[in-house]
C-alpha positions in Angstrom: 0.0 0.0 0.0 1.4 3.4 -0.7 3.2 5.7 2.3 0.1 8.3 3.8 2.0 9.0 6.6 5.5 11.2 4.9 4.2 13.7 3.8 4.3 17.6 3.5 1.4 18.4 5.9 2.6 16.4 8.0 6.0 17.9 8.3 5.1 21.1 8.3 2.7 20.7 11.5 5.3 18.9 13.3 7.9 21.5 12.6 5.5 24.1 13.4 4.3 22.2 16.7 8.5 21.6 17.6 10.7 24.3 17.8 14.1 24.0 18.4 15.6 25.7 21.7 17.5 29.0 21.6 21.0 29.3 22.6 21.4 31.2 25.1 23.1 34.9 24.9 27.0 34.9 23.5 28.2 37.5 26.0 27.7 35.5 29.1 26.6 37.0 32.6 26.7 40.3 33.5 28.8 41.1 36.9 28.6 44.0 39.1 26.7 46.6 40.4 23.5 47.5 38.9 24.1 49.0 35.3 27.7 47.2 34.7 28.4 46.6 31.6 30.6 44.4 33.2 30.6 40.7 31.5 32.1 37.2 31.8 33.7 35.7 28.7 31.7 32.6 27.5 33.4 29.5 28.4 34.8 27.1 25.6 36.0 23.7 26.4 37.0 23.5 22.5 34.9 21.7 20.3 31.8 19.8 21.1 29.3 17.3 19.4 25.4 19.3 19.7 23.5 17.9 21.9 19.7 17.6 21.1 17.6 15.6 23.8 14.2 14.7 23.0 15.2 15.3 18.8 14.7 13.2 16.0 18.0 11.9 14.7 18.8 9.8 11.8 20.0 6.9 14.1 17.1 7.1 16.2 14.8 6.5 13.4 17.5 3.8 11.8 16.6 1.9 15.4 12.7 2.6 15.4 13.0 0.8 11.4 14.5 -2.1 13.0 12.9 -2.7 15.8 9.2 -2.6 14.0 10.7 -4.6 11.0 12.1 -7.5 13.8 8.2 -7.8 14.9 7.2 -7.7 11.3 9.2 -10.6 10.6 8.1 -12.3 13.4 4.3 -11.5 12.9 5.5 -12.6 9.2 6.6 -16.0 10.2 3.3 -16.8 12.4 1.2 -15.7 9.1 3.2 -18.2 7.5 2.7 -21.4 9.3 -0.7 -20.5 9.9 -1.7 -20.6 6.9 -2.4 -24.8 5.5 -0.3 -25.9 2.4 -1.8 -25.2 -0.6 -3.8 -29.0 -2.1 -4.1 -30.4 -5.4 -7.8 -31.1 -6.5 -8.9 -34.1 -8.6 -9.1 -32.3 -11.6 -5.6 -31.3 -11.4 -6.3 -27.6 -9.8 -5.1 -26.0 -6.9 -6.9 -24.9 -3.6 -5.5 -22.7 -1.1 -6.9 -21.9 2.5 -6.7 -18.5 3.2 -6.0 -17.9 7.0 -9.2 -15.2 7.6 -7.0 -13.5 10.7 -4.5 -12.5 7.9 -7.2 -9.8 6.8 -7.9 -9.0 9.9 -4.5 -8.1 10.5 -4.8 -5.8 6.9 -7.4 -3.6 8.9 -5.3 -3.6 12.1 -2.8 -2.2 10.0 -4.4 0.4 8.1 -6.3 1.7 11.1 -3.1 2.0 13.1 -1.7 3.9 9.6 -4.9 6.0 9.6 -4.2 6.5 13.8 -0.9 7.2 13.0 -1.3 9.9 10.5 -3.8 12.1 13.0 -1.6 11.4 16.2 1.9 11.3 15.4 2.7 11.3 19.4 1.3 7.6 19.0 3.2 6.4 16.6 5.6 4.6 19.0 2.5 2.5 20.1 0.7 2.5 16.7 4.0 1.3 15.1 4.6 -2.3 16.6 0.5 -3.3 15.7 1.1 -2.2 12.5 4.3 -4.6 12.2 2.4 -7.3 13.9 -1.0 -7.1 12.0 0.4 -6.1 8.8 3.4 -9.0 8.8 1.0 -11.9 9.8 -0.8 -10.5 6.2 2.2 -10.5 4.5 3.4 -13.6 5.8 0.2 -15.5 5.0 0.1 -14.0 1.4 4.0 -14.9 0.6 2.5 -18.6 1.3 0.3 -18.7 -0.8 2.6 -17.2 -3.4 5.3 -19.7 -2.6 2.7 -22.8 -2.8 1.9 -22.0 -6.2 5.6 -20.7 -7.6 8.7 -22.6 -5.5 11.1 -19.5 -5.1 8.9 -16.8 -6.0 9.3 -15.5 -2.1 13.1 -15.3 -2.1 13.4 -13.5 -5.2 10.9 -11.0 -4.1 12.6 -10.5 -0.4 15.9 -10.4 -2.3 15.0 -7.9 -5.1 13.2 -6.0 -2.0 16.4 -5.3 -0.3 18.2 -4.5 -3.9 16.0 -2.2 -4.9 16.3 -0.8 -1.1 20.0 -0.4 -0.8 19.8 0.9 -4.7 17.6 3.7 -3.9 19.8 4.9 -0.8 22.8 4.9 -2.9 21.3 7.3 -5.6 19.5 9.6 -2.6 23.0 9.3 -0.7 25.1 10.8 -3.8 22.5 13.0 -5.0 21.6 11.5 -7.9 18.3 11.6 -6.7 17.4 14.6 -5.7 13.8 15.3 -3.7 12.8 18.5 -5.0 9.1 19.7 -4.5 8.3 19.5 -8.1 9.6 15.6 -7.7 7.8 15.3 -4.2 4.7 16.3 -5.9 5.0 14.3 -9.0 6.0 11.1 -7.0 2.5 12.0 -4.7 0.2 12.0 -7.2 1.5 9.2 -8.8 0.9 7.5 -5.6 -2.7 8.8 -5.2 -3.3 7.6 -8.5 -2.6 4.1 -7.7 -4.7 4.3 -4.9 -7.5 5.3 -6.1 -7.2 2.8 -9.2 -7.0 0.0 -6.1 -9.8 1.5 -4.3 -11.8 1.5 -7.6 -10.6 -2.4 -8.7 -12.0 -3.5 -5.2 -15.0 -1.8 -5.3 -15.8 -3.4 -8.6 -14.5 -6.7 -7.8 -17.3 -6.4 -4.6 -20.0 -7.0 -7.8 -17.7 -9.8 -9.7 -15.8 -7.7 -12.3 -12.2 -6.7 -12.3 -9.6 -4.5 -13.4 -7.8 -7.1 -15.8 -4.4 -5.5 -16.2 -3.9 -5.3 -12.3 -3.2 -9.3 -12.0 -3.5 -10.3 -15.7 0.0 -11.5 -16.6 -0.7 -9.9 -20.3 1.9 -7.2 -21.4 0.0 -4.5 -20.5 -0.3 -6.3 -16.9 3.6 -6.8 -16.5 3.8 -3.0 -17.7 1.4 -1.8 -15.2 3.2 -4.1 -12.4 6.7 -2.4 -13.3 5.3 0.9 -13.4 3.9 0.4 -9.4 7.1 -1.0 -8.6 8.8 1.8 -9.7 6.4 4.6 -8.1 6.8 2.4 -5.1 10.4 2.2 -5.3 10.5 6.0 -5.8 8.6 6.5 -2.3 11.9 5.4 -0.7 13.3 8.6 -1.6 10.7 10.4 0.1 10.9 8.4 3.0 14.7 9.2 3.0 14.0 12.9 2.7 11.5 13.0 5.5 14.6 11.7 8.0 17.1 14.0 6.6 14.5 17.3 6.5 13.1 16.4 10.3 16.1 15.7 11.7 17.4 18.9 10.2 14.4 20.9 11.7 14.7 19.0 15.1 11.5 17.6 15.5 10.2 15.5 18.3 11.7 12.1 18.9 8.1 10.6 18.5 8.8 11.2 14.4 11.6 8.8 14.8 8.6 6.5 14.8 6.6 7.9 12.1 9.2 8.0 9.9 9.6 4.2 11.1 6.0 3.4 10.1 6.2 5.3 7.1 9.4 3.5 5.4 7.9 0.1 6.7 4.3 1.1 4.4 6.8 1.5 1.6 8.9 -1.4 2.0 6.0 -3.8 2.5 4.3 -2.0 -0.5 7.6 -2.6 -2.5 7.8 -6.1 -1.8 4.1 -7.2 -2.4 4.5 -5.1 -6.1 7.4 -7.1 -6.8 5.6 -10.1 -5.6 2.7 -9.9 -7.9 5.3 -8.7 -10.3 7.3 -12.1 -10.6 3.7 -13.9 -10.4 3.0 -12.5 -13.6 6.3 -13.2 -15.3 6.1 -17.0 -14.0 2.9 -17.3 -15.8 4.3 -16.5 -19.4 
């Protein structure tokens, strides 16, 4: 699912709501009777590394990632053996038994992305029941994938991480560079594929379909590789939104939203690829 949660709004409000503290006056004390002019040198002790308690810093949101991608792994695991080995039919089909607490754990998610995204201050709560609900989903879908294409869930977890470390290179050097013209561009794009989703699953609720989503036709692997790059994009953001609110000292809660917010994109990244590799095993 695409990254609500990094966005300008958002970082604006939290900036606004978090300034950072003012030094305190360069000339030091003033000694002496009432109106001396008299003052005390500022001390130095030689150079010092800042100090900023209670601030987000890139390492603290490195740790918030890990921590919340730990439990989705474990959550991820569970999903997995919950969910039964997929049978061969009679007639040479295949059935698979869909755990139902997998979709519950889709609307535990988005709810604690929606919570999230209203109460920041949260987010170190909301964060760990979105790893746990979302990674028993994804852990029960990546069986079901892996029942019905051997491999398929390796490739996807290892092109995850390539397309991960990729991305952080080019945002890193610069070659990527997150602009507001390429904020904007790389937001619309994602409300676009949102609202196609939203659309394919309302009509799938009367039994039609949006056929390029998961048909494995040309136009279908196009469409795949198009969301997998608009996903992949998102990363950049997410980058951005470390670098900018660290920079503007926010509060250490956005540590955590930042950690929710790169955990939406990876999780989005992977299923993309996922369905991406489907398609390309059915040609």
């Amino acid at each position: 699912m695409p990254n609500p949660i990094l966005n300008d709004k958002n970082f604006e409000e939290a900036r606004a709501g978090w300034a950072a503290p003012t030094s305190p006056s360069p000339g030091g004390a003033v000694w002496g009777p009432p109106g001396s002019t008299t003052t005390t040198p500022p001390v130095s002790d030689g150079p010092v590394t800042p100090w900023r308690p209670g601030m987000m810093t890139v390492r603290g949101s490195i740790t918030a990632t890990a921590v919340l991608f730990v439990l989705l792994l474990a959550s991820a695991t569970a999903g997995w053996l919950a969910t039964e080995p997929a049978t061969t039919l009679p007639d040479g089909s295949t059935q698979v038994t869909f755990p139902a607490l997998a979709m519950v754990g889709v609307i535990v998610g988005l709810v604690a992305v929606i919570g999230c995204y209203f109460k920041p201050r949260l987010a170190k709560f909301l964060g760990p029941v979105y790893a746990l609900g979302e990674g028993f989903f994804v852990g029960a879908i990546s069986r079901v994938f892996e029942d019905q294409w051997s491999g398929i869930v390796l490739q996807a977890a290892g092109a995850t991480l390539a397309v991960f470390a990729v991305m952080l290179a080019l945002y890193n050097t610069r070659i990527i560079k997150v602009t507001d013209k390429f904020r904007r561009n790389v937001i619309f794009a994602t409300l676009g594929i949102m609202v196609l989703y939203l659309v394919s699953f309302v009509i799938s609720l009367f039994g039609g379909s949006v056929p390029f989503i998961n048909d494995a036709s040309l136009i279908g692997i196009g469409f795949s590789v198009l969301v997998c790059g608009i996903a992949a994009v998102n990363l950049a953001l997410d980058f951005d939104f470390i670098e900018r609110g660290t920079k503007a000292g926010l509060s250490k809660d956005y540590e955590w939203v930042a950690a929710i917010g790169l955990l939406v994109t990876i999780v989005w990244l992977y299923l993309e690829i996922l369905r991406l590799l489907a398609k390309l095993r059915q040609n």
